[in-house]
C-alpha positions as CSV (number, residue, x, y, z in Angstrom):
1,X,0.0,0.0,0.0
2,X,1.2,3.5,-1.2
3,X,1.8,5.9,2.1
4,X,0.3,9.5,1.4
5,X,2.7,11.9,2.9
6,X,1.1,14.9,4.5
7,X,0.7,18.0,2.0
8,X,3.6,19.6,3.1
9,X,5.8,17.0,3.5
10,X,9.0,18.5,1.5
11,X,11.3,15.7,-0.1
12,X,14.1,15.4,1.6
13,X,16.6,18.1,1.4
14,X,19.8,17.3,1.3
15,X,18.6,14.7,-1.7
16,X,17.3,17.9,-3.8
17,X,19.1,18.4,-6.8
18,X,19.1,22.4,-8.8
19,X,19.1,22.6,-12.3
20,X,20.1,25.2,-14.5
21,X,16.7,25.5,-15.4
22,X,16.0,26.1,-11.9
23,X,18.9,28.9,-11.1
24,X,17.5,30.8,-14.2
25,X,13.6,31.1,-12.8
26,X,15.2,31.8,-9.2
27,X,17.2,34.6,-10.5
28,X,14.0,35.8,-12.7
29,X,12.0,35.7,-9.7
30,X,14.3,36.9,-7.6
31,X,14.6,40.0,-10.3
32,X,10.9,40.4,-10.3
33,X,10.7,40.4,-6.0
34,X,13.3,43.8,-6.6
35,X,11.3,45.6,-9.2
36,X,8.3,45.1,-7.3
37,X,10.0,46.1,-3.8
38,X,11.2,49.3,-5.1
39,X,7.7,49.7,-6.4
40,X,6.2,49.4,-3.3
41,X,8.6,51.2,-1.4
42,X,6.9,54.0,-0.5
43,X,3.6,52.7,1.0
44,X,5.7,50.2,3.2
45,X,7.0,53.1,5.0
46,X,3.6,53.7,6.8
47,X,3.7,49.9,7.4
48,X,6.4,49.5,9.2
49,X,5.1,49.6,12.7
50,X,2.9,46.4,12.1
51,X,6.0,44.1,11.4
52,X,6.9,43.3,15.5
53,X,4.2,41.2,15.0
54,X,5.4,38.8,12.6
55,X,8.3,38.0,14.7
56,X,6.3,34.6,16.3
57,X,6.5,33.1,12.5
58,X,10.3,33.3,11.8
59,X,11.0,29.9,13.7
60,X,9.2,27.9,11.4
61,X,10.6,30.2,8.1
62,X,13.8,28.2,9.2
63,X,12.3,24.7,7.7
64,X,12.0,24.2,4.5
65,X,8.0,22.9,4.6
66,X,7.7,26.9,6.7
67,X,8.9,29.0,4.1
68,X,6.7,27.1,1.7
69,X,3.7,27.6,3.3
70,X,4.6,31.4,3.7
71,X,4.9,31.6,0.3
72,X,1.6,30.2,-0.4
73,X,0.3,32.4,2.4
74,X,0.7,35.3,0.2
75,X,-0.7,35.8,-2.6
76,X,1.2,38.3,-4.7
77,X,4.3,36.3,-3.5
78,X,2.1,32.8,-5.0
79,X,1.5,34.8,-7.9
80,X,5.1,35.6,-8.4
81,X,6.2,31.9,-8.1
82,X,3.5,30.8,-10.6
83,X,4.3,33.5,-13.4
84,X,8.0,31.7,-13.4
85,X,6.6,28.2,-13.2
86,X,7.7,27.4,-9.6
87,X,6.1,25.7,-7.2
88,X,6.5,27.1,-3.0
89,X,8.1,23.7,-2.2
90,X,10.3,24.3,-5.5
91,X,11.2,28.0,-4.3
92,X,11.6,26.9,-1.1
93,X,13.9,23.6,-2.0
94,X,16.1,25.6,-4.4
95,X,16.6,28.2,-1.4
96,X,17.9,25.7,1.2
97,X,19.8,24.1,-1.6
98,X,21.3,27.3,-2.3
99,X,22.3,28.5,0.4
100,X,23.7,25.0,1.3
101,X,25.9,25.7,-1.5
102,X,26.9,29.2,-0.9
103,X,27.9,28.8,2.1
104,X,30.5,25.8,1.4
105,X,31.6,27.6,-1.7
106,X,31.9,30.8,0.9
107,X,34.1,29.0,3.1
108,X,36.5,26.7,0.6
109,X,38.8,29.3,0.1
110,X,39.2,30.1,3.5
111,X,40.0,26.1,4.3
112,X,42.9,23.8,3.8
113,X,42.5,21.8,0.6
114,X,42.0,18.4,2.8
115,X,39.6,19.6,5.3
116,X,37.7,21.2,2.5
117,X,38.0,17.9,0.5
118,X,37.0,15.6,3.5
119,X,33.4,18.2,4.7
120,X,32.7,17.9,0.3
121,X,32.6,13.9,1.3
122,X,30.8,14.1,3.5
123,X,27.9,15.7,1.5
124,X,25.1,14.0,-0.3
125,X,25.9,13.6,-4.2
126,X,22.8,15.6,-4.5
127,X,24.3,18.1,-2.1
128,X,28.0,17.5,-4.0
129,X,26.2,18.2,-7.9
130,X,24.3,21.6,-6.5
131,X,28.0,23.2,-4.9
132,X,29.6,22.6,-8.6
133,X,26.2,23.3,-10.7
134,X,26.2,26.7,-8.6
135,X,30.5,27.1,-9.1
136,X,30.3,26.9,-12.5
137,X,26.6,29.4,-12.5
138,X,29.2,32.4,-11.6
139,X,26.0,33.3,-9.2
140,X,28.9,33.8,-6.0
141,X,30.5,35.9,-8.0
142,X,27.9,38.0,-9.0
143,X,26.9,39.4,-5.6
């Protein structure tokens, strides 16, 4: 008998695997999220007393099922995701998978060649494919 996982039961994470397909609708979408944050610059302003409230949520943006659901939570940001073709679980995946990656590629430099070697092993091949995929993307250089 097939198990149904709950609806926002994220694959496992360290298994998820970018594609360049993916980086280029991140980038888009994260290109859109500016254009439409400077846009709306102005009437946050007067908003900006309401966010102390919002601080309860940020423990479960950590997870990768949170952030999800708080991008399905709001709609412009659903909208977004749906004019690149992304799903929230997708946005949210690719996010933890990039940052993953960032931050080893981040700190390789600063580390001997054989510890960096030995934490890259220790890595899923998932995990392993994303570091190189984003190496070769230029994206750390870009920022």
């Amino acid at each position: 008998a097939l198990v149904q996982l709950p609806a926002w039961a994220a694959p496992d994470a360290a298994e998820f695997r970018l594609t360049p397909e993916l980086l280029r609708k991140f980038e888009a979408i994260d290109a859109e999220s500016k254009r439409l944050a400077l846009a709306e610059e102005d009437d946050q302003e007067e908003d900006d007393d309401e966010d102390d409230a919002d601080d309860e949520d940020d423990a479960d943006d950590e997870t990768v099922e949170g952030l999800a659901r708080k991008m399905e939570s709001v709609p412009e940001v659903k909208a977004l995701l749906t004019r690149h073709g992304v799903t929230p679980i997708q946005f949210a995946l690719s996010a933890h998978a990039l940052l993953h990656a960032g931050m080893y590629l981040a700190f390789e430099e600063a580390m001997d060649k054989q510890k960096a070697a030995e934490l890259l092993r220790g890595y899923t091949k998932a995990q392993r494919d994303n570091i190189e995929l984003v190496r070769k993307s230029g994206l750390m250089k870009k920022n």
